[in-house]
C-alpha positions in Angstrom: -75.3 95.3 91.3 -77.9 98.2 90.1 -76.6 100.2 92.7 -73.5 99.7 91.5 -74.5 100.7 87.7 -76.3 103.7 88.9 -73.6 104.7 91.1 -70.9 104.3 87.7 -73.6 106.2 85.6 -74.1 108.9 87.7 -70.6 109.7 88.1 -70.3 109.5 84.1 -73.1 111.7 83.5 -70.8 114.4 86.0 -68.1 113.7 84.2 -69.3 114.1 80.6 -71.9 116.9 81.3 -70.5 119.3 84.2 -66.7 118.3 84.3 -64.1 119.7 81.7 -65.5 117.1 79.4 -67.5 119.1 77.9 -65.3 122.3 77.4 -62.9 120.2 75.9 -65.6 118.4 73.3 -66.6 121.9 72.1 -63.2 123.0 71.7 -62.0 119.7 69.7 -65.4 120.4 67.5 -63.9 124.5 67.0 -60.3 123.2 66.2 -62.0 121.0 63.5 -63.7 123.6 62.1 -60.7 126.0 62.3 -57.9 123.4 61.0 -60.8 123.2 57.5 -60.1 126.4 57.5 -56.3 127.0 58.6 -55.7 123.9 55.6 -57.6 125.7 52.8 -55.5 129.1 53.8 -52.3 127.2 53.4 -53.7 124.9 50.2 -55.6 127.2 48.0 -54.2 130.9 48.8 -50.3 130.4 50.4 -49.0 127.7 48.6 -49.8 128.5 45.1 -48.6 131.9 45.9 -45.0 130.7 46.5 -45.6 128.2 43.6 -44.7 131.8 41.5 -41.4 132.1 43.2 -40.6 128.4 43.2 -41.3 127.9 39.9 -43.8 125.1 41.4 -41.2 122.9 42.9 -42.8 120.1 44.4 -40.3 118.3 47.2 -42.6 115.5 47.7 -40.8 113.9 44.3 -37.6 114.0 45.7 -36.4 110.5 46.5 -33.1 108.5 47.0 -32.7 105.4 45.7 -30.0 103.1 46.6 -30.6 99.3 45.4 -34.6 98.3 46.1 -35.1 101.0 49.0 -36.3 104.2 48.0 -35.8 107.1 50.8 -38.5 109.7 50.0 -36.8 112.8 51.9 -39.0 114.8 49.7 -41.9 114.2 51.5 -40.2 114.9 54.3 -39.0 118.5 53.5 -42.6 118.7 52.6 -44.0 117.9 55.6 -41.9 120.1 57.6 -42.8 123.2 55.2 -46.6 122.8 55.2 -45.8 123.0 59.0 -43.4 126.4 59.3 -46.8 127.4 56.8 -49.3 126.3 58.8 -47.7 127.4 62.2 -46.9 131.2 60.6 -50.7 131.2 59.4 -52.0 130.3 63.3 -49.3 132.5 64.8 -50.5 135.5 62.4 -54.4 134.6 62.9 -53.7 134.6 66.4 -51.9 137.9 66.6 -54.4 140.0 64.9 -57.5 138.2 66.7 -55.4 139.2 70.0 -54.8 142.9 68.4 -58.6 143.3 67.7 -59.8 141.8 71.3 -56.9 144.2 72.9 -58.2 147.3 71.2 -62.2 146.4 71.9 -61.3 145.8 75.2 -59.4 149.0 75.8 -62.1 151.0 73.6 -64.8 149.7 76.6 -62.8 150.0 79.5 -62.2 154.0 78.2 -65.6 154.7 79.6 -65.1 157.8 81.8 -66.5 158.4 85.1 -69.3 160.8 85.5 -67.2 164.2 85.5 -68.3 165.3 89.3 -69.1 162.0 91.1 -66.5 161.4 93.7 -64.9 157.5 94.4 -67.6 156.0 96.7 -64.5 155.7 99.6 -64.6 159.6 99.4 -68.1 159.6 99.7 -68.1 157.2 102.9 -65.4 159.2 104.2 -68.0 162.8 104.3 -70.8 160.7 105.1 -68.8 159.5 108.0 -67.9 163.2 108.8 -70.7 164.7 108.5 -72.5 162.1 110.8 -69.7 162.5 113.5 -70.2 166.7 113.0 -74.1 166.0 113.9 -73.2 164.1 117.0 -71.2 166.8 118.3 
């Protein structure tokens, strides 16, 4: 029965600590962080923004109402606006954090060669010949 329970917690302990568990723990904690910040973008700077050409509009009052059932298809449209929002946000995030890594990554990989080192095959290649030239 210990053996058993040591067996079960070693193979959680490789599971939590060395498996993908862990990678995937740190990047739930990152998303958190980022959807704060991905909500305040789209709360506080893009909605009240288009609050001026809406005239603020809010959809989440629209409603039906047929006998005692009210259909709230205000919410609704809501919901599926904060999302085209909130998906156009990521998407442009995204785009320019991809931009920036691209030209970084281009700017170090510019790195010229020393102007008269030759490839190291070519260097082989007349080390090779000059060997087989002392032979001879």
């Amino acid at each position: 029965m210990i053996q058993r329970t040591r067996g079960l917690f070693s193979e959680f302990k490789n599971f939590a600590v060395k498996g993908n568990a862990f990678d995937l723990a740190i990047a739930v904690v990152i998303g958190n962080a980022f959807t704060a910040i991905v909500n305040s973008l789209v709360g506080d700077i893009i909605t009240p923004s288009l609050g001026i050409f809406t005239h603020n509009v809010d959809f989440k009052t629209l409603a039906w109402t047929v006998g005692s059932v009210t259909i709230k298809y205000g919410t609704f449209l809501q919901a599926i606006f904060n999302f085209l929002i909130i998906s156009i946000s990521i998407f442009l995030i995204f785009k320019a954090v991809s931009t920036m890594r691209k030209r970084l990554w281009e700017h170090k990989n510019e790195e010229p060669e020393a102007p008269h080192e030759k490839p190291a095959q070519e260097r082989l290649l007349e080390e090779i010949r000059d060997l087989l030239k002392a032979r001879n």
